[in-house]
N, C-alpha and C positions, 0 to 999 in steps of 0.2 A: 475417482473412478470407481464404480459399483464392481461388486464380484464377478468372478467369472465363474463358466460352469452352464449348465442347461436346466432347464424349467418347466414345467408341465405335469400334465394328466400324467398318471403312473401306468407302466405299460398293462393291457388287459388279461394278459397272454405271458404273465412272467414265469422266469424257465427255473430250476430245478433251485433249491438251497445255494447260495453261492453261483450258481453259472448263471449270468444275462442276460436277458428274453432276446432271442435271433431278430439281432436286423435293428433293433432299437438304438444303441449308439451308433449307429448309421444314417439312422433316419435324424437321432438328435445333432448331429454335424450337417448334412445332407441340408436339413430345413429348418436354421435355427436365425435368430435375429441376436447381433450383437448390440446389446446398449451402453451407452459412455453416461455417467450424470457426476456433477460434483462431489463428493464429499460429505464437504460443509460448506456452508454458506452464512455469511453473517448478515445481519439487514440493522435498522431503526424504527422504533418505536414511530408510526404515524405516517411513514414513507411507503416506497414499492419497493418491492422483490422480484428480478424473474430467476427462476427455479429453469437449470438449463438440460436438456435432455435430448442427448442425438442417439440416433439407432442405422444400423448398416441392417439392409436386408437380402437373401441371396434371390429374392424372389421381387419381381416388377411390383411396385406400388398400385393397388388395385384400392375401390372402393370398400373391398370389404375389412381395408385396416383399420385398425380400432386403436387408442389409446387411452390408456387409465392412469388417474393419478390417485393416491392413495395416502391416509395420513392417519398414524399412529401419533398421538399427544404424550409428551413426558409425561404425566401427571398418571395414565393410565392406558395400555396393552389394545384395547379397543380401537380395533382399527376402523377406518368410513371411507367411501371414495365420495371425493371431493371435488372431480372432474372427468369427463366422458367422452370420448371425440369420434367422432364415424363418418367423414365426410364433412359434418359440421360437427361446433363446437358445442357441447352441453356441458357448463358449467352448475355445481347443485343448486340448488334453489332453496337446500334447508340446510339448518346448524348453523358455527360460527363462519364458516365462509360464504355464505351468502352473497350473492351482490358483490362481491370482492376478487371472484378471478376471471381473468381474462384470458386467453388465447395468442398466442406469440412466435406459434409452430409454423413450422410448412412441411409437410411431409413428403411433398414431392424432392426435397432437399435434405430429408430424413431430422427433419428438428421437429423433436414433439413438446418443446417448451412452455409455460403458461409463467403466468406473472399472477402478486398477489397484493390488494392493495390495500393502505389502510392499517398498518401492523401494528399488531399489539402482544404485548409480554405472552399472554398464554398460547397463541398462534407457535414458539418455541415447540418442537418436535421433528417426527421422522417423516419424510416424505418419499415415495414408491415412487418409479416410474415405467409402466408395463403397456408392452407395444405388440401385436399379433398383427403379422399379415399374412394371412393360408395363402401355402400351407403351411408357410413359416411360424413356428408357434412358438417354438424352446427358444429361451431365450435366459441372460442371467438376470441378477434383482439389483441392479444400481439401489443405494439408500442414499438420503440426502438429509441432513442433521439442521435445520434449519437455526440458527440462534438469535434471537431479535433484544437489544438492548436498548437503552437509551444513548442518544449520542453525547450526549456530556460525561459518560461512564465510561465511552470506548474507548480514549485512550491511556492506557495502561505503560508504565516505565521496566521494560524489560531490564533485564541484570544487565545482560550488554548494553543496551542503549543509557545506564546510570554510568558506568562503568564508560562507557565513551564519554558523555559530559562530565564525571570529575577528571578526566586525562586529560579536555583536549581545552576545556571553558581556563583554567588557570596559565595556560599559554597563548589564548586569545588576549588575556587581560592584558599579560606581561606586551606581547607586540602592540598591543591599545597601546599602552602608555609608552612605548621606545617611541611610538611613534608622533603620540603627541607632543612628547621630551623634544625631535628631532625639529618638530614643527616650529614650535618655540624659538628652540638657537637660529634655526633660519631664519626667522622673524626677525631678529635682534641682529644680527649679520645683517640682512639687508636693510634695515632702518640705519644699522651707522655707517653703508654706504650712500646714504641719499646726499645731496648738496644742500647745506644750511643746515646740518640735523644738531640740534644740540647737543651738547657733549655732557655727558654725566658728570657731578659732583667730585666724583673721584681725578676724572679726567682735567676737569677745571683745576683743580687743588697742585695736581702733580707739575702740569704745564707751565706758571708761573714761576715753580721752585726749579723748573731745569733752565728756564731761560735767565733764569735771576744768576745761577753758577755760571753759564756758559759768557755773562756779563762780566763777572767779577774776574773768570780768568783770563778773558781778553784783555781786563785793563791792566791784569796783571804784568802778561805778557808785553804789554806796549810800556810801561815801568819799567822793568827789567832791563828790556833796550835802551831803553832812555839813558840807563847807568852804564849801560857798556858803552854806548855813544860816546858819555859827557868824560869819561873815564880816558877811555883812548886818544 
């Protein structure tokens, strides 16, 4: 959101050293136009931008409102306007925006927005956005910082968000693999429930050597008898 405060012509009629010209912070409350604009705004190298810009007026939207847009470049203090509006849109027609901005407002709705297309690295700078409708004229100076990269460049690994992936990536792995581990044994559970499943090596091996004793002490046991039988 752009500054607040009032704007304009300096009073004609200013009063003594220190005391306020009569009537002028009255008139700047009384008749002023509030404006909202972003910030910052990030954009892409070769894409569009709209540049967003709303304004409250205390006074009915007449034809004689005007809006300006205005662009100061990093590189250099030299400011230029870059766009014109008075009922219709006049976009410049010289410099690097040329050909490149369009109109996106409605003012009856108080948006005095434009969009910019085409972007490129030096397009980077400060962009104005200044709205008069008499008698409303004071108004504050929203600035808007435009930043235009390349999009394979934007995304940057914040501290937090590193700081998030080594906390949370080596407890993702850990449940990965309980999970594939659980996968497994239930695989193996239900393969030696099926009917006909072949029985492991192990199993084969063991199975012979218990029915082979359970052999031996049955005949043992019917032996045994035999002698207390023949005995008695």
């Amino acid at each position: 959101t752009g500054q607040s405060g009032c704007a304009g012509p300096p009073s004609p009629n200013p009063g003594r050293a220190g005391v306020p010209a009569p009537g002028r912070a009255g008139v700047c409350n009384a008749l002023s136009l509030e404006i909202k604009a972003s910030s910052k705004v990030r954009a892409f190298i070769g894409e569009q931008v709209s540049l967003k810009c709303s304004f409250t007026s205390s006074s009915p939207i007449t034809e004689s409102l005007t809006v300006d847009w205005t662009y100061r470049p990093l590189t250099s203090g030299h400011m230029e306007t870059i766009f014109h509006y008075q009922s219709v849109a006049y976009p410049t027609t010289v410099g690097k925006f040329k050909d490149r901005i369009s109109w996106i407002g409605n003012v009856a709705k108080g948006d005095a927005s434009i969009a910019i297309q085409s972007l490129v690295m030096s397009d980077n700078g400060t962009f104005i956005c200044s709205v008069k409708n008499p008698p409303d004229v004071y108004h504050n100076i929203p600035q808007t910082v435009l930043i235009v990269t390349e999009r394979g460049l934007s995304f940057q690994l914040t501290s937090a968000m590193l700081l998030s992936i080594l906390v949370f990536l080596p407890s993702i792995v850990v449940v990965i693999l309980l999970l594939v581990r659980m996968g497994r044994k239930f695989g193996v559970l239900k393969e030696k429930k099926k009917p006909g499943c072949k029985k492991s090596s192990i199993e084969v091996s063991d199975e012979p050597e218990h029915t082979e004793t359970d052999h031996c002490l049955g005949r043992l046991r019917v032996w045994c008898w035999k002698c207390v039988v023949s005995e008695s």
